[in-house]
C-alpha positions, 0 to 999 in steps of 0.5 A, spaced: 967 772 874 961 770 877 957 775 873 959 774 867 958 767 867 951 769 870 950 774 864 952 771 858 948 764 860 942 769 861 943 773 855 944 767 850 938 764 853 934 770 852 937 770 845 935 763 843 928 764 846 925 771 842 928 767 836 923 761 837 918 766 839 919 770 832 919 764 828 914 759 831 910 762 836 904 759 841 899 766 841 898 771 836 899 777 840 895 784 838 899 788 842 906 789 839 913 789 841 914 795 840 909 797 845 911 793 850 918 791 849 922 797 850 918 798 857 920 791 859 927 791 856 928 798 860 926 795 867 931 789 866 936 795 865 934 799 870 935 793 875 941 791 873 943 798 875 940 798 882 943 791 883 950 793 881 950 799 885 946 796 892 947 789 892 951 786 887 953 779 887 951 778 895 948 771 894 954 768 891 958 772 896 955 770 902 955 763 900 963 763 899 962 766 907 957 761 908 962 756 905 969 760 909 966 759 916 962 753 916 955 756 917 949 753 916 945 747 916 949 743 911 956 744 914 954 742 921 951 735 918 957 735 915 955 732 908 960 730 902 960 736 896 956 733 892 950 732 896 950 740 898 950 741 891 943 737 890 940 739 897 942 746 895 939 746 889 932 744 891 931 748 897 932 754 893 929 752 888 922 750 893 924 757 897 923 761 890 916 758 890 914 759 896 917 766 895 912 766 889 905 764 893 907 769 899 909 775 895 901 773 892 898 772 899 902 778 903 899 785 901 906 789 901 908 784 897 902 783 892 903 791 890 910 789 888 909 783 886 903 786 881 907 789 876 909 783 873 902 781 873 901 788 869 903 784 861 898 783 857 902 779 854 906 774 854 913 772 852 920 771 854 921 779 855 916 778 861 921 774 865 924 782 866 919 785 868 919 786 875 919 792 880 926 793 883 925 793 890 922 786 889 928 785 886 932 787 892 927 784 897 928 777 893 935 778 894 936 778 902 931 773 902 935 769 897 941 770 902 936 769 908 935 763 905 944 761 904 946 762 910 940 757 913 942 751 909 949 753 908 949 753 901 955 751 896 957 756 892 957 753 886 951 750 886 949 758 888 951 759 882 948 754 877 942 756 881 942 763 879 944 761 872 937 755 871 933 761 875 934 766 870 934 760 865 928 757 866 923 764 867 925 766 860 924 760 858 918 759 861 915 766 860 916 765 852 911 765 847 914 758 843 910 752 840 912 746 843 908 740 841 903 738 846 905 731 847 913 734 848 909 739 854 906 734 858 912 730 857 916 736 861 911 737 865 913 732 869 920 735 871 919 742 869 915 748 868 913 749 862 911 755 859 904 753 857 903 751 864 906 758 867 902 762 862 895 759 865 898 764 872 898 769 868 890 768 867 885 774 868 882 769 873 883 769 880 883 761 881 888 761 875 893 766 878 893 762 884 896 757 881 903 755 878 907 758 882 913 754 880 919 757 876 923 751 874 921 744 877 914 743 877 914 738 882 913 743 887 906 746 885 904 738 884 906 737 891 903 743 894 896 742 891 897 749 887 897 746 880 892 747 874 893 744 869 889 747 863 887 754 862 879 754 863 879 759 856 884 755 851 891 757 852 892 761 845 885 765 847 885 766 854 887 773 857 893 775 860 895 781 865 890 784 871 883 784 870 883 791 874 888 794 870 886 792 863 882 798 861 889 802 863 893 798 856 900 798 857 903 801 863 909 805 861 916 805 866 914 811 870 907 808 871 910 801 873 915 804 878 910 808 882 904 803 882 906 800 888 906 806 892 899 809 888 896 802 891 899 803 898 896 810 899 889 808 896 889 803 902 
């Protein structure tokens, strides 16, 4: 049931993004979907299948045995469910940022976490494109991080859901008015402010690791507000792998290892 929850929020939420992106788009693309598109949509396949046959739903059911065995920092506080469910939302919430900003300066993470970064555009079906054994990685992270606090279930859940959610939508090419960004800004990540981590640009990569709050960034001193190029010009992707255009599937899982061989 928990999955079902999760995929059809998902899924709906990705449907109502590409339709914005078709019709109001924020940056005319020069390469096209059909280049990019069935690369990303069969990663995102490919981890759905990974994920079913490894680890499944682990996060939730670690929760539910967080939950069943009083683990955890919030049980041994004993504090009243509805606080769990807020304390569980922003500490995992902050604990994906600080994933984020790890897999960037960490090497055997960067070589994983580099083929997101391989777009060379950017739209909501950027938020598939990750390597499965990030996927796995972030996952017992994630459980790491459930036992720790003691996390509530259901709140596990809604994070799962805002997670998805908030990276399909953050990573879409949709027209939002200015004034309305900067509104947004002011609680959650936007996607004119995440595009400007997708920059060429080292110092503009470094930055803007928030997926969702966008306090977290602001707090940490990692955020950039505009782009040095405007946001309808800048380059997307990696400098070193722009000559190489569109990666395809294959090229995509093997990099990590081609990258660690060189070193």
């Amino acid at each position: 049931m928990e999955t079902i929850i999760r995929l059809s929020a998902s899924l709906g939420i990705f449907f109502i993004m590409i339709g914005w992106e078709y019709f109001s788009p924020r940056r005319a693309q020069t390469i096209s979907r059909k280049q990019r598109w069935p690369v990303n949509l069969g990663l995102a396949v490919f981890n759905m299948l990974v994920m079913r046959l490894t680890v499944g739903s682990i996060a939730y059911l670690s929760a539910v045995a967080v939950a069943d065995n009083n683990w955890g920092i919030l049980h041994w506080l004993a504090v009243p469910e509805w606080l769990s469910i807020i304390v569980t939302l922003l500490f995992l919430d902050f604990a994906v940022y600080g994933q984020h900003v790890v897999s960037h300066k960490w090497s055997p993470l960067w070589y994983l976490h580099q083929v997101h970064h391989t777009d060379l555009e950017f739209d909501a079906t950027t938020a598939l494109r990750f390597h499965p054994l990030e996927i796995m990685i972030s996952m017992i992270y994630k459980v790491l991080c459930i036992y720790l606090i003691g996390a509530n279930p259901w709140a596990v859940i809604v994070f799962e859901i805002i997670l998805n959610g908030a990276a399909t939508f953050n990573h879409s090419n949709i027209n939002i008015p200015l004034w309305i960004d900067n509104k947004l800004r002011w609680l959650i990540v936007t996607p004119d402010m995440h595009r400007i981590h997708h920059s060429i640009l080292p110092m503009e990569i470094d930055s803007n690791y928030g997926f969702s709050l966008s306090c977290w960034d602001k707090l940490c001193k990692t955020y950039v507000a505009e782009p040095q190029q405007s946001q309808t010009t800048m380059a997307i992707g990696l400098d070193t792998l722009r000559e190489q255009r569109e990666l395809g599937l294959t090229a995509l899982l093997l990099l990590p290892f081609k990258k660690l061989r060189r070193r």
